[in-house]
Backbone as a chain_set.jsonl record, in Angstrom:
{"seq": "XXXXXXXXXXXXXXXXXXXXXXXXXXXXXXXXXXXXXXXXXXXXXXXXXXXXXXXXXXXXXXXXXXXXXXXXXXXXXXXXXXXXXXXXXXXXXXXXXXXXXXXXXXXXXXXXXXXXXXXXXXXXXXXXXXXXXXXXXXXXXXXXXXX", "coords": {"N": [[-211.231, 111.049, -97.145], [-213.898, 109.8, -95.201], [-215.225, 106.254, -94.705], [-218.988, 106.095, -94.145], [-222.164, 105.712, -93.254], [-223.42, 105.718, -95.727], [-222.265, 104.077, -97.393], [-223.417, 101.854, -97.438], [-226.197, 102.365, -98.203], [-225.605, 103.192, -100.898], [-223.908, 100.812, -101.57], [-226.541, 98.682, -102.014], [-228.734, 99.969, -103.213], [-227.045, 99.885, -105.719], [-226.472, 96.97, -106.226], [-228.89, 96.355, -106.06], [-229.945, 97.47, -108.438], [-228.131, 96.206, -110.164], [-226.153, 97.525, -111.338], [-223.337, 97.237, -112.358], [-220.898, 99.463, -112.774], [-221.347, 101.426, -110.757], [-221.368, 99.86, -108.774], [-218.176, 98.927, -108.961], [-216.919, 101.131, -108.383], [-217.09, 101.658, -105.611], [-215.637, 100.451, -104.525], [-211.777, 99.935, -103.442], [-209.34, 100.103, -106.239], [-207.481, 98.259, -105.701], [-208.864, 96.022, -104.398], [-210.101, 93.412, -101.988], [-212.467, 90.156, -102.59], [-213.963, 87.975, -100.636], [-216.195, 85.238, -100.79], [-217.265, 83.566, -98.66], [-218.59, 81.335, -98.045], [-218.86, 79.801, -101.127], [-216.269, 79.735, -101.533], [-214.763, 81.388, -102.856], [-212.532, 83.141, -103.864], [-211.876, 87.17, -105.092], [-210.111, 89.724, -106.781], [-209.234, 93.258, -107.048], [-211.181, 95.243, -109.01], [-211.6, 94.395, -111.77], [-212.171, 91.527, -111.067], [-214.211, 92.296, -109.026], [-216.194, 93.019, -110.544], [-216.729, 90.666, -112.393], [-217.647, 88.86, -110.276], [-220.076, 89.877, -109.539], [-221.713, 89.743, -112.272], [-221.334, 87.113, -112.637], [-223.639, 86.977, -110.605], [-225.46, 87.789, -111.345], [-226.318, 87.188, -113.529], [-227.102, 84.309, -112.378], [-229.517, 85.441, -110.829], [-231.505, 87.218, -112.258], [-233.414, 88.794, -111.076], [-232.023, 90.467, -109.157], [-232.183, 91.318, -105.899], [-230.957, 93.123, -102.841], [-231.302, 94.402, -99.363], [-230.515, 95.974, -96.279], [-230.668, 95.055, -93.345], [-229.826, 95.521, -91.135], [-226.543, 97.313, -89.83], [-223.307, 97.909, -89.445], [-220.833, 100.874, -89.244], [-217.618, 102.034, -89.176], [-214.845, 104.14, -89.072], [-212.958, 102.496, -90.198], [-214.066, 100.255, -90.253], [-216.784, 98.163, -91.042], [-220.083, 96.305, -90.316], [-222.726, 93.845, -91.867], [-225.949, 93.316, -92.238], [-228.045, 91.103, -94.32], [-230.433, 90.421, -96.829], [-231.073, 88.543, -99.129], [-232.632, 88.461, -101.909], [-234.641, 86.85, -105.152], [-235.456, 84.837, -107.945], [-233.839, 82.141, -109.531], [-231.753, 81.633, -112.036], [-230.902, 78.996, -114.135], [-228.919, 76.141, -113.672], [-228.714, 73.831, -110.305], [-226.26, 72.873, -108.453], [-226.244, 71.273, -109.888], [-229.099, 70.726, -110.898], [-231.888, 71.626, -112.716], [-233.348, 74.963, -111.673], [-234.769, 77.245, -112.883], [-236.497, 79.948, -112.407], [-237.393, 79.755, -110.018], [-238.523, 80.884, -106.62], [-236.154, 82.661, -104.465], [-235.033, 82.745, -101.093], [-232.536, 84.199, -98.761], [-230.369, 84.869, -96.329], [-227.289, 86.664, -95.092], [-223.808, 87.692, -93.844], [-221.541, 90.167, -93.702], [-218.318, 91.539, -93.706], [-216.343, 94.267, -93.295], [-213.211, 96.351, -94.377], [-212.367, 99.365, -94.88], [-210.971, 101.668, -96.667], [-209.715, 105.02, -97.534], [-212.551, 105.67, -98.36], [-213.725, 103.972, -99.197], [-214.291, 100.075, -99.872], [-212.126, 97.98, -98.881], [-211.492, 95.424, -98.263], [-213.668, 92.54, -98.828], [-215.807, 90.206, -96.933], [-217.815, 87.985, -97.649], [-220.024, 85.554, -95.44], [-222.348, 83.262, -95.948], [-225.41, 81.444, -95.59], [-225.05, 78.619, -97.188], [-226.942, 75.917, -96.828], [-229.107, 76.725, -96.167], [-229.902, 77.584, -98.95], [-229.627, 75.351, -100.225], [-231.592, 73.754, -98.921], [-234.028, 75.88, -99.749], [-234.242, 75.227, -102.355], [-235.022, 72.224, -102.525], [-233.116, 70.836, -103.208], [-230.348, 68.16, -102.725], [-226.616, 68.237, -102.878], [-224.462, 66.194, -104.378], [-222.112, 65.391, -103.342], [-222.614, 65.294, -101.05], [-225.205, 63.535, -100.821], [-223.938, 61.745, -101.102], [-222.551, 60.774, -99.073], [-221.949, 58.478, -96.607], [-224.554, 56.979, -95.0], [-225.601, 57.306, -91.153], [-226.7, 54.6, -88.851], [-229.701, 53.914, -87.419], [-229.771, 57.317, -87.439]], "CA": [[-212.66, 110.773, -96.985], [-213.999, 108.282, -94.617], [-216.532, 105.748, -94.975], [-220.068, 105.988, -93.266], [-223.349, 104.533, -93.408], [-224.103, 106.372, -96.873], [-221.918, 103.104, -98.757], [-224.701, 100.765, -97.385], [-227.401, 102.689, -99.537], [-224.831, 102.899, -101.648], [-224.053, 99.259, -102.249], [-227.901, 98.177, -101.687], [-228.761, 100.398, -104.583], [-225.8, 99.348, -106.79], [-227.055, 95.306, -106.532], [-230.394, 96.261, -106.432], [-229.928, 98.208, -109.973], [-227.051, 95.734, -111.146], [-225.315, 98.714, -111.884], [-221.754, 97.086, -111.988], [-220.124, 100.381, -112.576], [-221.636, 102.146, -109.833], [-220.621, 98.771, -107.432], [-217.045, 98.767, -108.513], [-216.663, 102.414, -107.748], [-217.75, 101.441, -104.198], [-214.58, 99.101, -103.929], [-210.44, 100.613, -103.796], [-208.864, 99.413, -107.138], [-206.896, 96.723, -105.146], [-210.014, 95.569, -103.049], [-210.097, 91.657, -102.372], [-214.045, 90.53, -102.404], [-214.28, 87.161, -100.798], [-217.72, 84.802, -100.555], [-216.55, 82.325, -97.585], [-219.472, 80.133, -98.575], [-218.802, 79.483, -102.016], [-214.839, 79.783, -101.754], [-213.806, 82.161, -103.839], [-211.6, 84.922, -104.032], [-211.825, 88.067, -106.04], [-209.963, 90.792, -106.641], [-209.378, 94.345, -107.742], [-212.504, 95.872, -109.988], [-212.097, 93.307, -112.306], [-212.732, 90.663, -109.907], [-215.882, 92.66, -108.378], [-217.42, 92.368, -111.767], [-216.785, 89.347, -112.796], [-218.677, 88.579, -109.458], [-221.479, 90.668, -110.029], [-221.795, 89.816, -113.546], [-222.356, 86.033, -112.074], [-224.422, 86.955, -109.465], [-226.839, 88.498, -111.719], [-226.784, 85.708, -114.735], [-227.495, 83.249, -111.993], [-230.317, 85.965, -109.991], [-231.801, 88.251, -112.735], [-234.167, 89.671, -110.8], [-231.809, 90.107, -107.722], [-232.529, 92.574, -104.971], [-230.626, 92.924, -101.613], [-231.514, 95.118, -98.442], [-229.508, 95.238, -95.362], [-231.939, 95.242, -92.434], [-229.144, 95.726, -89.928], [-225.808, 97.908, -90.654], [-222.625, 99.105, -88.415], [-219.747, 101.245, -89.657], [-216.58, 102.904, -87.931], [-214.117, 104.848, -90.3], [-211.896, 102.021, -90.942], [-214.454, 98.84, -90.618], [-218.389, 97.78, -91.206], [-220.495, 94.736, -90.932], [-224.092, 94.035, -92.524], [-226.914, 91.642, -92.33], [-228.147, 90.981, -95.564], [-231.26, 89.533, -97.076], [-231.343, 88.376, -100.946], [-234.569, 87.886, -102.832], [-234.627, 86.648, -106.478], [-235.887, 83.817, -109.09], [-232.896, 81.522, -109.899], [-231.592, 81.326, -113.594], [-229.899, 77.913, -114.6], [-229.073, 74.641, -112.531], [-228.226, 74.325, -109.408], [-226.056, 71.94, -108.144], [-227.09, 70.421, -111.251], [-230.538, 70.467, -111.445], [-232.412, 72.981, -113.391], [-234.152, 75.537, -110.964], [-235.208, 78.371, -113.402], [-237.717, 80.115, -111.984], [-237.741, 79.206, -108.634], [-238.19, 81.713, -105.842], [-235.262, 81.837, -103.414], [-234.497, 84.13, -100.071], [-231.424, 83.652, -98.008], [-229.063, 86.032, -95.634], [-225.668, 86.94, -94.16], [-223.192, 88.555, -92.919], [-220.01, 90.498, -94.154], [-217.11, 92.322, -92.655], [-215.876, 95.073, -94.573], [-212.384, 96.997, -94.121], [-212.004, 100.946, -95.161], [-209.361, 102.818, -97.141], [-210.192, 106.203, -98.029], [-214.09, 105.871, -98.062], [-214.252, 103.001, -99.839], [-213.841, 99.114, -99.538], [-210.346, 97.304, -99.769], [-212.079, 94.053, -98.469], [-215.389, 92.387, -98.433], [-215.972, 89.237, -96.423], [-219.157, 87.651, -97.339], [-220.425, 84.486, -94.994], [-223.74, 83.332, -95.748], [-225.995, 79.728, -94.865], [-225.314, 77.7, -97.748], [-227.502, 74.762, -96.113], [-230.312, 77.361, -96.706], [-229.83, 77.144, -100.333], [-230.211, 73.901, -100.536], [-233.198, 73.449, -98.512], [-235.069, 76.282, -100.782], [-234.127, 74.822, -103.339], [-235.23, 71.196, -102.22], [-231.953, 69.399, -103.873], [-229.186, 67.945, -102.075], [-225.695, 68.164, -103.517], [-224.638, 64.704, -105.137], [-221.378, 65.111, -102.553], [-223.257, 65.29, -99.711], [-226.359, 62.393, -100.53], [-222.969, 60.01, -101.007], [-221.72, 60.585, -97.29], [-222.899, 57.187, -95.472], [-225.792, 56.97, -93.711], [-225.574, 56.94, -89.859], [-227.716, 53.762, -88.932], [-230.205, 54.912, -86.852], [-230.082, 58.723, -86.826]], "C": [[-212.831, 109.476, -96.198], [-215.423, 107.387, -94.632], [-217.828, 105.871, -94.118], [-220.873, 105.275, -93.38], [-223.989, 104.81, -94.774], [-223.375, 104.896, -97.506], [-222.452, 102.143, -98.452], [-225.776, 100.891, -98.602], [-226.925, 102.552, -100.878], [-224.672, 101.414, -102.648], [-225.405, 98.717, -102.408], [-228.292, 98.569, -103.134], [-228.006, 99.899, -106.166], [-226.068, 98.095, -107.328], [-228.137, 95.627, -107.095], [-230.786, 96.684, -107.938], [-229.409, 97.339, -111.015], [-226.81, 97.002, -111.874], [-224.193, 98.294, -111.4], [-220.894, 98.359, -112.207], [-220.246, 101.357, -111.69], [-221.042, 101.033, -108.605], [-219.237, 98.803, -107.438], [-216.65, 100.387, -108.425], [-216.659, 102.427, -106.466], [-216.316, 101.01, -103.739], [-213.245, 99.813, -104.289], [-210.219, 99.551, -104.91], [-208.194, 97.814, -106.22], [-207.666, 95.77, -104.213], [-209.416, 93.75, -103.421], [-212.046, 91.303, -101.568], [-214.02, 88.501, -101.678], [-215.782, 86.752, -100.597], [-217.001, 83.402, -100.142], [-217.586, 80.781, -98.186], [-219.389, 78.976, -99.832], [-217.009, 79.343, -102.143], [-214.361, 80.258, -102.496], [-213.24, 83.237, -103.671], [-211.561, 86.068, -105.024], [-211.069, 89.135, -105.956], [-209.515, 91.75, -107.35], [-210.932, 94.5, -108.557], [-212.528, 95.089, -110.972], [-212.661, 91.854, -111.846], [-214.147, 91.043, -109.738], [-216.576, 92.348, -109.667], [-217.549, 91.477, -112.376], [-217.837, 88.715, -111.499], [-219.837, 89.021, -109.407], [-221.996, 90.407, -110.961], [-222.581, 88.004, -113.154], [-223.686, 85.963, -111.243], [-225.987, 87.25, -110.38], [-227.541, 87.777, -113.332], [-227.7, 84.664, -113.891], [-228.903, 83.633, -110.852], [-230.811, 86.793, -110.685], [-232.241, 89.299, -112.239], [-233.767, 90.439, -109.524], [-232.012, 91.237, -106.992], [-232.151, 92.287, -103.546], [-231.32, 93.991, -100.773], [-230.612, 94.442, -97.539], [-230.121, 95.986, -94.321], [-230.804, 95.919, -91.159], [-227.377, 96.229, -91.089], [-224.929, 98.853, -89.083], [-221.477, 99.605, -89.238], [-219.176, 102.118, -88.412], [-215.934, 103.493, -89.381], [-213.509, 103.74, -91.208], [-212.979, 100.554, -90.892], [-216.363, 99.151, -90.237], [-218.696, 96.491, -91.051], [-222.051, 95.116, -91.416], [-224.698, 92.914, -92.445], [-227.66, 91.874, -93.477], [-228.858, 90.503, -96.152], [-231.447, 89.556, -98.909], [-232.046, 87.915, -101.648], [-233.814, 87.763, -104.212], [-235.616, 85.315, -106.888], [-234.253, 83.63, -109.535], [-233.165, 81.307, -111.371], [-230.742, 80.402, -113.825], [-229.8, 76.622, -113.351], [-228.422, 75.488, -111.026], [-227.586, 73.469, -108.635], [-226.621, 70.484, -109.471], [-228.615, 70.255, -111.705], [-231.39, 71.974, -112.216], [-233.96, 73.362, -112.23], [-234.998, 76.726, -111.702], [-236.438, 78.755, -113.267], [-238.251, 80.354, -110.893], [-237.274, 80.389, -107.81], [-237.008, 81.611, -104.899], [-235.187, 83.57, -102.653], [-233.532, 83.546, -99.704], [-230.612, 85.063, -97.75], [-228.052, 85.629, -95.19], [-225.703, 87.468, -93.931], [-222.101, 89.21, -93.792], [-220.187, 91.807, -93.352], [-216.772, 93.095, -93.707], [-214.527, 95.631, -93.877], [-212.254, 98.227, -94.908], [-211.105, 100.967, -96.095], [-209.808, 103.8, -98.076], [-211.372, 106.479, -99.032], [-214.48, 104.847, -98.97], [-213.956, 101.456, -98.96], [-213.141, 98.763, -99.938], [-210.807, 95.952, -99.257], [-213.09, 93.707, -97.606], [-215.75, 91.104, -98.815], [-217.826, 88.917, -96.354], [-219.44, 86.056, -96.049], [-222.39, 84.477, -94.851], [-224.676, 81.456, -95.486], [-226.396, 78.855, -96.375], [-226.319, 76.183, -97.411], [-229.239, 75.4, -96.464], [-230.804, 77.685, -97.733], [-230.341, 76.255, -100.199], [-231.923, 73.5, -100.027], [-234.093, 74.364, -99.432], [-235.155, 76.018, -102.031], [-234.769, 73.093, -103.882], [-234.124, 70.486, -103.463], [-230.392, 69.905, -103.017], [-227.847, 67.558, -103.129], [-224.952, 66.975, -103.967], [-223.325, 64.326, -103.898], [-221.492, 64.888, -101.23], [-224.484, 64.199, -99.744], [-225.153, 61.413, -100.718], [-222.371, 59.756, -99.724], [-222.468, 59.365, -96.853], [-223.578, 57.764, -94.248], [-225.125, 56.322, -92.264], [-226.655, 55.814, -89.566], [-228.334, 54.013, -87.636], [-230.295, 56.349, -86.265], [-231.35, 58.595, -87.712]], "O": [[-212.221, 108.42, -96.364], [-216.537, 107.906, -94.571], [-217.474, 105.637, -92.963], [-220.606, 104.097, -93.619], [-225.033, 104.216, -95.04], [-224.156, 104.457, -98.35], [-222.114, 101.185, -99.148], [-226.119, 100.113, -99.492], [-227.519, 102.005, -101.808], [-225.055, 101.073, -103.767], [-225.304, 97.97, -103.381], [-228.233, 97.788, -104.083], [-228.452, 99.673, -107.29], [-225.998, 97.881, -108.539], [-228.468, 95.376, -108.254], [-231.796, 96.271, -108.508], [-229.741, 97.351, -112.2], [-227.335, 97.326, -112.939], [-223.803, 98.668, -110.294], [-219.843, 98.185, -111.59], [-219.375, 102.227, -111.681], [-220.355, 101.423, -107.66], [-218.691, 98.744, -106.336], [-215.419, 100.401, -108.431], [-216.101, 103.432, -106.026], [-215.934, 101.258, -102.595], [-213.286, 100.379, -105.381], [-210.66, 98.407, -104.807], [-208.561, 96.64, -106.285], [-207.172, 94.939, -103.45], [-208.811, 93.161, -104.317], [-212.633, 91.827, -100.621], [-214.083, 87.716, -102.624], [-216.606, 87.616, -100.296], [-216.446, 82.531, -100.813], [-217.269, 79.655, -98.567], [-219.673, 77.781, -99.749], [-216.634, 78.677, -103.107], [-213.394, 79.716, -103.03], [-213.77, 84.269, -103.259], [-211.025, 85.67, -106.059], [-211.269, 89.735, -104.899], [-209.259, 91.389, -108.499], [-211.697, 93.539, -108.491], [-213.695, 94.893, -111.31], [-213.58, 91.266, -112.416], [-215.102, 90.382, -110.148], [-217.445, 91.482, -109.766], [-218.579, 91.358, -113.04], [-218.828, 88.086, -111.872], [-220.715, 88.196, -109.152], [-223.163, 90.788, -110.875], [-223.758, 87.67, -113.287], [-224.545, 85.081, -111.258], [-227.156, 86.986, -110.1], [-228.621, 87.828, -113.922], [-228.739, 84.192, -114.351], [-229.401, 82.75, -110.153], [-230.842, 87.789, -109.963], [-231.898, 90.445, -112.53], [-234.616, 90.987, -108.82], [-232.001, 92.279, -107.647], [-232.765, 91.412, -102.935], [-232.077, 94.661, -101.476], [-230.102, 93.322, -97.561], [-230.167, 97.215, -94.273], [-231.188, 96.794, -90.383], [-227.05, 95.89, -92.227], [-225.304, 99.684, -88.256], [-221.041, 98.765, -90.026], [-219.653, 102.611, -87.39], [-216.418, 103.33, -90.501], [-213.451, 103.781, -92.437], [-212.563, 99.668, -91.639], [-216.94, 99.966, -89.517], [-217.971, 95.576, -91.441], [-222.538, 96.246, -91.398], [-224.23, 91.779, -92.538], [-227.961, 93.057, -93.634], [-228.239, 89.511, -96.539], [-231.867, 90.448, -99.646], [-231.97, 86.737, -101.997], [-232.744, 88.313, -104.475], [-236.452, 84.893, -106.089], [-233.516, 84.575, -109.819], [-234.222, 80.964, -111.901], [-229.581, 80.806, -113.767], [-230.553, 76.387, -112.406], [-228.009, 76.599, -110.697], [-228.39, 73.049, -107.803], [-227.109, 69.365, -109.621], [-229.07, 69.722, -112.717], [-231.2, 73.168, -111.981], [-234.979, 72.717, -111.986], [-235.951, 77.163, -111.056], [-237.398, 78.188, -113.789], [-239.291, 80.975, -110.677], [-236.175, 80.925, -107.956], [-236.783, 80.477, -104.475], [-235.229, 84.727, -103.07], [-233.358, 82.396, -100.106], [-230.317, 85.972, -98.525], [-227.799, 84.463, -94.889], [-226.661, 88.175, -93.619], [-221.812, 88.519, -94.769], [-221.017, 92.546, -92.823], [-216.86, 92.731, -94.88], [-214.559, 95.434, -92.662], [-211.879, 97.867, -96.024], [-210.399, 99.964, -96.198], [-210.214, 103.539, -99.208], [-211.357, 107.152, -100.063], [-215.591, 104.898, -99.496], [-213.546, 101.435, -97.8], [-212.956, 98.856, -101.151], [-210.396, 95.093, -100.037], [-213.433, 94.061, -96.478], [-215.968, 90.651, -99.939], [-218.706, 89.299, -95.583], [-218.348, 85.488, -96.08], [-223.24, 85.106, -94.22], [-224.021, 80.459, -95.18], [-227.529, 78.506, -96.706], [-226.029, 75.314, -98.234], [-230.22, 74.769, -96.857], [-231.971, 78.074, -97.784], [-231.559, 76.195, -100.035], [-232.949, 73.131, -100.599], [-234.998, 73.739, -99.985], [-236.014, 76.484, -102.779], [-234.949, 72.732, -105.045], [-234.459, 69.758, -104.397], [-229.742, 70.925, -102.785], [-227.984, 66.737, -104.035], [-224.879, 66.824, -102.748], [-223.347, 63.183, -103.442], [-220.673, 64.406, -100.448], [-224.852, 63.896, -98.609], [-225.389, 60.229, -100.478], [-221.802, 58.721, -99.377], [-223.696, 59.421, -96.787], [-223.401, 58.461, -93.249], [-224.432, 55.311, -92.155], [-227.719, 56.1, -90.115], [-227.588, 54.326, -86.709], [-230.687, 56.656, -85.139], [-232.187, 59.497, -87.727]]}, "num_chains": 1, "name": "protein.A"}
């Protein structure tokens, strides 16, 4: 079986539901899931849900679409837009509540109609700004004197 454009609706649905057992069905047992932004690595089906499982403590209400969408047999990419209300701090500060949007990108790779790995990159910097708080590692960098 080879993958098409049906494991877009697919995955879209799957977030959009938080239906983690319908998402790690999506993914080959040995998948590797990274999120370039945040630096982490995941993998196999326990991995995916342990990521999902965060995603949706820290986004209750979360809901993706993917406005733009290419596949070939063996590879995909996606543009990606993620609506929610944030649950818990953020960077330390308590946001609960607070609307947030923000998109990417990910790369996907095939193996017999599923995903074996799934490259998120998305604009951490755009966090922050909807969030209006700067990360305590980043307000300690020295000031440039006059920028």
């Amino acid at each position: 079986m080879r993958a098409r454009e049906w494991i877009f609706d697919r995955l879209e649905l799957a977030w959009s539901t938080k239906d983690v057992g319908a998402l790690t069905e999506l993914f080959t047992e040995d998948c590797v899931y990274e999120d370039l932004a945040l630096g982490v690595r995941h993998e196999g089906h326990e991995g995916v849900r342990e990521f999902a499982r965060g995603v949706f403590e820290t986004m209750p209400d979360f809901s993706l679409t993917f406005p733009v969408r290419v596949v070939t047999p063996e590879r995909g990419s996606s543009h990606w837009v993620i609506r929610a209300h944030w649950n818990g701090l953020f960077e330390g500060v308590d946001r609960t509540g607070h609307a947030i949007e923000f998109n990417g990108l990910s790369s996907y790779r095939f193996s017999d109609g599923k995903i074996a790995h799934n490259i998120d990159c998305w604009n951490y910097v755009q966090m922050i700004d909807g969030f209006g708080v700067v990360p305590a590692r980043l307000a300690a960098l020295p000031h440039v004197p006059g920028s």
